[in-house]
C-alpha positions as CSV (number, residue, x, y, z in Angstrom):
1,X,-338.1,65.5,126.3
2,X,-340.6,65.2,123.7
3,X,-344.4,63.5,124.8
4,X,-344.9,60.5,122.8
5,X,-348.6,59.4,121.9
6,X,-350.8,58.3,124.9
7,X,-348.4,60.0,127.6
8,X,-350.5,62.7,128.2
9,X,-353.9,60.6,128.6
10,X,-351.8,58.3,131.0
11,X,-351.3,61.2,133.3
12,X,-355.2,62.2,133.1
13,X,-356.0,58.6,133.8
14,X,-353.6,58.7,136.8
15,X,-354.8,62.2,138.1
16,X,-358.2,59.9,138.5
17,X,-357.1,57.6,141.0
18,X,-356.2,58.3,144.6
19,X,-353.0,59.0,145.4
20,X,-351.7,55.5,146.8
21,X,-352.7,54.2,143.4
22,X,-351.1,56.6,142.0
23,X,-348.1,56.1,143.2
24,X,-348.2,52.9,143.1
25,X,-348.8,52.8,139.2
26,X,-346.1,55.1,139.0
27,X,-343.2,52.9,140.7
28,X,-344.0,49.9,138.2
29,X,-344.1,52.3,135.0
30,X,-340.4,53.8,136.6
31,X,-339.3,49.9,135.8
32,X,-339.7,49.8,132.3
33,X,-339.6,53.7,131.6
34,X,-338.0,55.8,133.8
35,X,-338.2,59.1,131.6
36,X,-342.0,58.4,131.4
37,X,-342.2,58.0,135.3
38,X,-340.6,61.4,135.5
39,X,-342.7,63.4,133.6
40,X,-345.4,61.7,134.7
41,X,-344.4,63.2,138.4
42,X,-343.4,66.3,136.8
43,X,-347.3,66.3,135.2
44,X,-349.1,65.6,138.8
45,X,-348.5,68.9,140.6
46,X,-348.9,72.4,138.2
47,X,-348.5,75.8,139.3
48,X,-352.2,76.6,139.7
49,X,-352.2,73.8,142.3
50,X,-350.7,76.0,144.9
51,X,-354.2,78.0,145.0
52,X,-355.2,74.9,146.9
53,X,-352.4,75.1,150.0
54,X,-353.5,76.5,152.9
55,X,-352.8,79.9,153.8
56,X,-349.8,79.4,156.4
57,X,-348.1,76.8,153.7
58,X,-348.8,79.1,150.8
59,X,-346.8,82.0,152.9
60,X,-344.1,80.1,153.5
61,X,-343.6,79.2,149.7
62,X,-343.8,82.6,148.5
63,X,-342.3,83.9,151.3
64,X,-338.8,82.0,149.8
65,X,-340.1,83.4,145.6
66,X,-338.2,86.2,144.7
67,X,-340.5,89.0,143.3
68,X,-339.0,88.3,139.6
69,X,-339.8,84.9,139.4
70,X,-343.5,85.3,141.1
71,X,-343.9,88.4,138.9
72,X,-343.5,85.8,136.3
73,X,-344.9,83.1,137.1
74,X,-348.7,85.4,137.9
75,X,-348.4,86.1,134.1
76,X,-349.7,83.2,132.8
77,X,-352.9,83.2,135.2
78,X,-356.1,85.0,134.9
79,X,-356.9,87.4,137.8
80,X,-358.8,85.5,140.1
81,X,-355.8,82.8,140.2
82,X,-353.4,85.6,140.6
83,X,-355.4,87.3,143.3
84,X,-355.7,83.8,144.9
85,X,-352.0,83.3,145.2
86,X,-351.5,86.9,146.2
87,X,-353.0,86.1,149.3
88,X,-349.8,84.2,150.5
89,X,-347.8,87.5,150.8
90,X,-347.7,90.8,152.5
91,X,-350.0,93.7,151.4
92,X,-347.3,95.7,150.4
93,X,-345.1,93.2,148.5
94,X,-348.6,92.3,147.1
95,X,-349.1,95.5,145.7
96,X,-345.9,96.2,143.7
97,X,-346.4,92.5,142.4
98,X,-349.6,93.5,140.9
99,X,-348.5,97.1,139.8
100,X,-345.3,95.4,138.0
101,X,-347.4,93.1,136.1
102,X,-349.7,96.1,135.4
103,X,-347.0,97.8,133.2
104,X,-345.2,94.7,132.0
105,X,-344.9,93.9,128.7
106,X,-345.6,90.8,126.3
107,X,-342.8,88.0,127.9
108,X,-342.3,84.6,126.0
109,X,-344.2,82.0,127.3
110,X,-341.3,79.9,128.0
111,X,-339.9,82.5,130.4
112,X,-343.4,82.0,132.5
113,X,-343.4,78.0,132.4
114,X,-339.5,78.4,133.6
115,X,-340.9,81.0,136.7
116,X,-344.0,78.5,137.4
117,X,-341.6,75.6,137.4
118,X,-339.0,76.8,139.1
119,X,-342.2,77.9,141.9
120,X,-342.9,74.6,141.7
121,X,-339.5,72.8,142.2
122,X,-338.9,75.0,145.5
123,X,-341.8,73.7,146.5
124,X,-340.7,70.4,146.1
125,X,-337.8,70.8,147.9
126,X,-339.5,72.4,151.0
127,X,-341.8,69.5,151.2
128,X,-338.8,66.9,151.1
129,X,-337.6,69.0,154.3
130,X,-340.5,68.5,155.5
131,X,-342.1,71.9,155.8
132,X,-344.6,72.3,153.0
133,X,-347.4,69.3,151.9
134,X,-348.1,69.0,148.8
135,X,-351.4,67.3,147.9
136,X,-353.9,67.0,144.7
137,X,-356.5,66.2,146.6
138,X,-358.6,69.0,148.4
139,X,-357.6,70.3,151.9
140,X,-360.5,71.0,154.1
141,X,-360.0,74.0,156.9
């Protein structure tokens, strides 16, 4: 789906307002655009958001990432975020993460965006079953 003019300063206006509003604004755009409302969705929750879950919920994601795709997915992050998101696994399983992406070479970029997103969708789906919340709002411990 191409972005036409304005979409992408519709979802920054929209990342501005609580969530409710949010939401809200979203359910009367999916009347006369679907597509739009879709992407839109798509556009409110990005792979560096999972920095922000909290430790158990972070686990439990990665815990169901296989190594390829989080191998992947790290590339297109700088090393604090990758470090940050390492923190949801094992010490060992950490490790060879980091040492495969040490020695990996150039990847295309759509091959990362595919790993983030596909990240991303099982995260979806493990908050519709209701264990994983997703949120763009800061979580407080």
């Amino acid at each position: 789906m191409s972005i036409k003019p304005g979409w992408q300063r519709l979802a920054s206006m929209l990342a501005g307002m609580s969530p409710a509003d949010s939401d809200a604004m979203i359910v009367q755009i999916r009347h006369d655009d679907p597509a739009l409302a879709d992407w839109l969705i798509e556009q409110r929750f990005s792979f560096t958001d999972l920095i922000a879950l909290a430790p158990v919920q972070l686990a439990r994601l990665l815990a169901e990432v296989s190594d390829s795709d989080l191998i992947l997915a790290l590339r297109g992050l700088d090393t604090q975020q990758q470090q940050a998101l390492l923190i949801g696994i094992s010490k060992g399983r950490a490790a060879n993460i980091q040492a495969e992406l040490s020695v990996m070479t150039p990847v295309p970029k759509r091959n990362v965006e595919a790993a983030q997103q596909r990240t991303i969708d099982r995260a979806k789906r493990l908050e519709v079953e209701g264990r994983l919340t997703l949120t763009d709002e800061p979580m407080l411990d």
